[in-house]
C-alpha positions as CSV (number, residue, x, y, z in Angstrom):
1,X,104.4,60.9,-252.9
2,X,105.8,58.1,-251.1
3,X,109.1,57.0,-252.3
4,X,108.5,52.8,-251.1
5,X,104.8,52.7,-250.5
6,X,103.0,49.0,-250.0
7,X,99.8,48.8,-250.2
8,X,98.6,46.0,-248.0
9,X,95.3,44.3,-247.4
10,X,94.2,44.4,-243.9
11,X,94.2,40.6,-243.4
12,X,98.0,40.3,-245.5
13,X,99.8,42.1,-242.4
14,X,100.6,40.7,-239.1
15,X,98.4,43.1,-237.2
16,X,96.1,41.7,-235.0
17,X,92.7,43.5,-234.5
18,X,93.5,45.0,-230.7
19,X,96.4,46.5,-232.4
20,X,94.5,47.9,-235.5
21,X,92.1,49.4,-233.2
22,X,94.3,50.6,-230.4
23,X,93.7,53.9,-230.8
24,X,90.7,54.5,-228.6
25,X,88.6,56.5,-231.2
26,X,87.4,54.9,-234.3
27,X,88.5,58.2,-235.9
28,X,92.0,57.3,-235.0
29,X,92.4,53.8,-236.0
30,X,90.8,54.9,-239.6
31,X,93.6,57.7,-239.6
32,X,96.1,55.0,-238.6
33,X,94.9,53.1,-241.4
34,X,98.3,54.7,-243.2
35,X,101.5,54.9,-241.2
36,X,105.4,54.1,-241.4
37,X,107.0,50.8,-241.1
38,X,110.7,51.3,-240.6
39,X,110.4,53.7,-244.0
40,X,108.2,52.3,-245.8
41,X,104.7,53.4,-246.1
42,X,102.0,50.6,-245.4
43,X,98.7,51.5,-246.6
44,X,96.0,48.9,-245.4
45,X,93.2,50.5,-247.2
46,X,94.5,49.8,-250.9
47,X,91.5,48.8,-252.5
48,X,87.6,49.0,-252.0
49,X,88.0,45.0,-250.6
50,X,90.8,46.2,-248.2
51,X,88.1,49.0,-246.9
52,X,85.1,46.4,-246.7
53,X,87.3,44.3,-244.6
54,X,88.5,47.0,-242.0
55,X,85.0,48.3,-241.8
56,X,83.6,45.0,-241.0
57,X,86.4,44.3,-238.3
58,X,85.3,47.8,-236.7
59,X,81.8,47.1,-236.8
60,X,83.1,43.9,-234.6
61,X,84.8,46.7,-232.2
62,X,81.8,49.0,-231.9
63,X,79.0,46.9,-232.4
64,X,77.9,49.1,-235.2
65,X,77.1,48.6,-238.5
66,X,79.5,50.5,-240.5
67,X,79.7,49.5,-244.5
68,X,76.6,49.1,-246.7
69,X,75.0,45.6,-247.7
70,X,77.1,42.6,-249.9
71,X,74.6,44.3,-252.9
72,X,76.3,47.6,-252.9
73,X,79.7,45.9,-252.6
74,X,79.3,43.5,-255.3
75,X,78.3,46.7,-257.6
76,X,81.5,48.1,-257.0
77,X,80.8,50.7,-254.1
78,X,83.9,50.2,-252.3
79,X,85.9,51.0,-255.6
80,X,84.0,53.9,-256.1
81,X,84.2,55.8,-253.0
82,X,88.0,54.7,-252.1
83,X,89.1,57.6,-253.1
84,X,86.9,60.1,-251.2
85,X,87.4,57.7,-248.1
86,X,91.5,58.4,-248.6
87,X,90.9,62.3,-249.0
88,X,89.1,62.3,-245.9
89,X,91.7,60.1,-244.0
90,X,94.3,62.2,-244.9
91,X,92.4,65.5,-243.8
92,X,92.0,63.8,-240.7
93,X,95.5,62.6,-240.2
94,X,96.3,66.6,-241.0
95,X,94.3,67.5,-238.6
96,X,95.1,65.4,-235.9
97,X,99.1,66.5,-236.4
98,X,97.9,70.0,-236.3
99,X,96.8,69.6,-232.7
100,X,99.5,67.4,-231.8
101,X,102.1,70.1,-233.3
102,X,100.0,73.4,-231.1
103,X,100.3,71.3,-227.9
């Protein structure tokens, strides 16, 4: 899909967590979880690790607990629902532009 797509971990990229969370709605900072850098597509949710760690610097934002116990994790959870966790961020992210694009 993307011609020069990174995957990056969320503690490998200079982004601070104000700036990871900037968008005012946790719905929006998960969508922005994917975006453009100069061309390049960054994607900070590469692996089921790169999830757990955004979803425990969230749960520092909103004071919520967000991801499941270190059990789950270490039986592979994050692996296993990566991929539903992407599908939904992109629905989102379609979403959101679709509103953006009626205004």
């Amino acid at each position: 899909m993307f011609e020069n797509h990174i995957v990056s971990n969320v503690d490998d990229i200079s982004l601070d967590t104000p700036t990871l969370f900037a968008g005012g709605r946790l719905c929006l900072d998960f969508v922005n979880t994917a975006f453009q850098n100069r061309g390049v597509h960054v994607e900070l949710l590469g692996s089921g690790e790169a999830l757990r760690r955004w979803l425990r610097l969230a749960e520092g934002v909103t004071g919520k607990m967000l991801s499941p116990d270190d059990a789950a994790w270490n039986a592979g959870y994050g692996e296993r629902v990566l991929p539903k966790v992407i599908r939904l961020r992109n629905a989102l992210h379609d979403l959101v532009l679709s509103v953006i694009e009626k205004t």
